[in-house]
C-alpha positions, 0 to 999 in steps of 0.5 A: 613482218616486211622482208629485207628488199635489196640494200646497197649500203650493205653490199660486202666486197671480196677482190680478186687475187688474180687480176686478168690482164686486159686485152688489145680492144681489137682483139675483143670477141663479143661476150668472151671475155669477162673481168675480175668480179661479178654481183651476187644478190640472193632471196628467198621468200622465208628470209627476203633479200640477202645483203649484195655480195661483190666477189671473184668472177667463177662458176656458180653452185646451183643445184640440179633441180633448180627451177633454171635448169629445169623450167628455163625460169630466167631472165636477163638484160644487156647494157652498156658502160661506156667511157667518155673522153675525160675519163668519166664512165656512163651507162646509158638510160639504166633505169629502162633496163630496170623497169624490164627486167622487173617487167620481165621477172614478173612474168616468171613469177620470180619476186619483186626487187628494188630496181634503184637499189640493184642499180647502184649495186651495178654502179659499183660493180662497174666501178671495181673494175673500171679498167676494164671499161675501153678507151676506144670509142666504138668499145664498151664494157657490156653489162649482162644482169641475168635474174634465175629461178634457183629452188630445187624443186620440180613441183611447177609452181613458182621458185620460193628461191632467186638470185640475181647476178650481173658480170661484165664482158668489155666488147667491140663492135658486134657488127661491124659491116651491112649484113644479110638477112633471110626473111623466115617464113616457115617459123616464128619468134614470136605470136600473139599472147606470147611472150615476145614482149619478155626478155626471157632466156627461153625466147632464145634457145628456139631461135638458135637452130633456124639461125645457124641453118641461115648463117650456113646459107651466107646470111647473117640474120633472120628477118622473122615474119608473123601471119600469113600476110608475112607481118615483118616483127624483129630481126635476129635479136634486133628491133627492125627499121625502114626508112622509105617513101611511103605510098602517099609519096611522104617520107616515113621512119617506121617499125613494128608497134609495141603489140606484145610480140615486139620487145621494147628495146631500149635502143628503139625507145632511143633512135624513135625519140631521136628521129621525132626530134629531128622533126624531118619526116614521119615517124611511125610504129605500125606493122608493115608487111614483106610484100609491102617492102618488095613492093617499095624495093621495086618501086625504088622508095625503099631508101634504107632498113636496119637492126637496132639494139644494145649490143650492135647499137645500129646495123644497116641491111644489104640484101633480103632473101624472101620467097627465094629471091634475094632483094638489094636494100639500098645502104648508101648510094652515094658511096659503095663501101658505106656501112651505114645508110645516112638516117642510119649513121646520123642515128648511130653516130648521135646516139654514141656521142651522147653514150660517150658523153660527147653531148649532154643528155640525161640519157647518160648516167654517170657511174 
């Protein structure tokens, strides 16, 4: 018998009596404030999966041996739904999203679901509370589908029972400014035949304390090394760029190759494809090591480095503590207020005119 898979035409939908009011986009705080509702979706592996339920955003009743909460069997995802000046909302390549949260579930074992059909659950999610979608530009409505593992039971198997959920937090700009990273050279984010690849809840907790340790020594972020050549992998929870001249004398966008221990980032995916279009210099994904990078800074051909992801989009480096010296990163040298260095901005601002449906791409999927 072939169990029910997800069925959007079967989702049931319960609104709020209580609508929240919307707040002033500059008073936004990023993931701390949520809309009305949020998408339900439950399995288990006698029944399959149960029709998608709409419902009041609120707290979920879980019991105490779930797999969640025991074993950190959990996944999740970050989006984005943006409005664009007719009024119109897109998401911004969703199926990417879909295909690594399934990637990511079945490195936890959790089961395989129908990633069109959750989508077009997502589509209507966004669209019941489509006023809370931002009219600024800069703004969005952040989308965090999350994947758990809920069977109590403490028997390490695999969890016979799941639930996939998704709510909604409308947000500004994550970083709105350069920031200061420190890079780490005493612990890791990531190793071969890890998990790095994965976006798995249990990949952050651990980097919760060494990056409260580094905020309280004035930095934003850390700049996680791998290996005794100090092989430069992520920053923070962001992908990592550099655009320098390379040693050949040649100008080079480049970062860290999808080896297993980097994640492949949706924004990454982006800004890469951005830049080979444009056809202007090279455009690599090799590993690159910090006393490489100090060497470019001294020899003055580091010309810019950044973060990049969903929820920052882009942001430009200033400053680099490694070994107990901080390095200056050129941002922009022909303005010192610049938030953005130039490739940086010429990215960013691209990538949020098609998000904002400003230029036609097939990138932005309208909901």
């Amino acid at each position: 018998m072939t169990l029910p898979t997800i069925d959007a035409s079967k989702l049931t939908k319960t609104l709020t009596t209580a609508p929240k009011p919307l707040l002033d986009p500059k008073q936004l705080d990023f993931g701390k404030n949520f809309t009305d509702h949020m998408l339900c979706i439950r399995f288990t592996e006698e029944h399959g999966w149960e029709a998608p339920e709409i419902k009041p955003y609120g707290p979920l009743q879980i019991d105490p041996a779930a797999f969640v909460l025991n074993y950190s069997v959990e996944t999740f995802e970050g989006m984005k739904a943006y409005r664009a000046a007719d009024g119109t909302v897109n998401l911004f390549r969703p199926s990417k999203n879909m295909q690594r949260l399934a990637t990511s579930s079945q490195r936890i074992m959790l089961p395989e679901f129908d990633q069109d059909q959750f989508l077009e659950c997502i589509k209507e999610l966004v669209r019941t509370d489509d006023r809370f979608v931002p009219d600024e530009h800069g703004y969005s409505l952040y989308i965090r589908p999350n994947f758990i593992g809920t069977e109590p039971n403490l028997n390490l198997k695999y969890s016979r029972e799941a639930l996939l959920y998704v709510y909604l937090s409308p947000v500004g700009p994550y970083f709105p400014r350069t920031v200061r990273l420190l890079a780490n050279t005493d612990e890791v984010r990531a190793w071969p035949g890890g998990v790095g690849n994965f976006k798995l809840g249990g990949n952050y907790a651990p980097a919760l304390r060494p990056t409260m340790d580094v905020v309280k020594r004035g930095y934003d972020q850390i700049l996680w090394l791998l290996g005794d050549d100090h092989y430069v992998t992520e920053v923070g929870t962001m992908n990592f760029f550099i655009f320098w001249i390379d040693e050949s004398g040649a100008k080079e966008l480049v970062t860290a190759p999808l080896d297993g221990i980097i994640l492949p980032g949706v924004t990454r995916d982006s800004l890469l494809e951005l830049a080979r279009q444009w056809g202007e210099f090279k455009v690599s994904e090799r590993k690159v090591t910090m006393p490489e990078v100090v060497r470019a800074i001294n020899e003055n051909r580091l010309l810019e480095a950044f973060g990049a992801g969903t929820a920052c989009v882009v942001c430009s480096v200033s400053t680099i503590l490694y070994n107990s010296t901080d390095y200056v990163v050129p941002v922009d040298p022909s303005n010192p207020d610049a938030v953005f260095g130039p490739v940086a901005r010429r990215l960013r601002d691209e990538l949020l005119d098609i998000q904002y449906a400003k230029k036609p791409s097939p990138w932005a999927v309208p909901v």
